[in-house]
N, C-alpha and C positions, 0 to 999 in steps of 0.2 A: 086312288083317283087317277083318271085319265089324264093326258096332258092335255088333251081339247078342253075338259073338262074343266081342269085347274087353270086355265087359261081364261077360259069362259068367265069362271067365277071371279079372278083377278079381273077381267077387263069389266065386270059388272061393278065392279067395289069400285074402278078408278071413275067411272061413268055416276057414281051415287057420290063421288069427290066426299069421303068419309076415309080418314087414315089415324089411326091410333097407337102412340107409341109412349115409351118410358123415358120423361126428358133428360133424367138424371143418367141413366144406364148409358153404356157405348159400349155395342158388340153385347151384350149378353143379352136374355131373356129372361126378365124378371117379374114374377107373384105382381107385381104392380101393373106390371104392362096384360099378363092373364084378366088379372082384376077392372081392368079399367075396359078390354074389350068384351069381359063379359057384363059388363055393365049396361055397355053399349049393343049390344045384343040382347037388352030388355032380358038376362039370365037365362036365356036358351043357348049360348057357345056350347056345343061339342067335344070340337077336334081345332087346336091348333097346330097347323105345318108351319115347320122352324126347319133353318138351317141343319143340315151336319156340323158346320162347319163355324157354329155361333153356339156355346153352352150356356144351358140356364144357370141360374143363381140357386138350387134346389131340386131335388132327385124327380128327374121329369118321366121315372120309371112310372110314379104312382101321381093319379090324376092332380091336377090343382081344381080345388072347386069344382068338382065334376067335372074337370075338361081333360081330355084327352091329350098328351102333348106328342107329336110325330113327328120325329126326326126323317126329313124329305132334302135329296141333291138338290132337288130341281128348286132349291131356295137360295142352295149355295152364293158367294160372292161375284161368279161369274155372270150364273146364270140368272142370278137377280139383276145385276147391269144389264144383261140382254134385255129383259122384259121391262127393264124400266127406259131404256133408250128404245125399245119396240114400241111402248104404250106412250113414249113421250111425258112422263111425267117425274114431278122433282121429288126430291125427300128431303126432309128436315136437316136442318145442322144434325153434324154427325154421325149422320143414320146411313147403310150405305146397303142393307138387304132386306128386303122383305119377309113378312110373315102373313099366314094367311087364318085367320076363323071361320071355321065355319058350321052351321045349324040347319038342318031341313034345306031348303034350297035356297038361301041366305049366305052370305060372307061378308066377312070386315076385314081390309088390307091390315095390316100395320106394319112396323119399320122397325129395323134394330140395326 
């Protein structure tokens, strides 16, 4: 995915004010947080973009629920703060990077 692209799609998700995260988890990506946005995604999620730099809780070689998981920089710690002090917008306690779903031309932010 482009960065216009992924931009696009983050700034569509902050604009639909829809963010989906794992209360329990800090810093990781967990089957629960998969679960809950592909919930939210009416069971069409694809591809989840995740940090490098945040590991899941379970081998994100092979899909979760049919979803695809992609380890992407441009989620990383930094450049998540960029794009969150860019888009102006907050994150939950303890949440400090982003993560993205997304389906056909659809996406759901979420946070870890």
């Amino acid at each position: 995915m482009k960065d216009y692209e992924l931009y696009g799609r983050i700034k569509q998700c902050v604009d639909n004010n829809i963010m989906v995260y794992d209360e329990e988890a800090i810093l990781t990506i967990t089957k629960k947080l998969i679960y809950h946005m592909y919930d939210v995604s009416f069971d069409e999620l694809q591809k989840l973009y995740i940090p490098t730099d945040v590991f899941p809780d379970f081998d994100f070689a092979q899909p979760q629920y049919g979803v695809e998981v992609v380890r992407d920089r441009r989620f990383n710690y930094e450049e998540s703060e960029k794009m969150i002090e860019e888009l102006g917008i907050s994150l939950p306690c303890n949440k400090t990077q982003l993560v993205l779903g997304v389906w056909g031309d659809e996406s759901l932010l979420g946070a870890v």
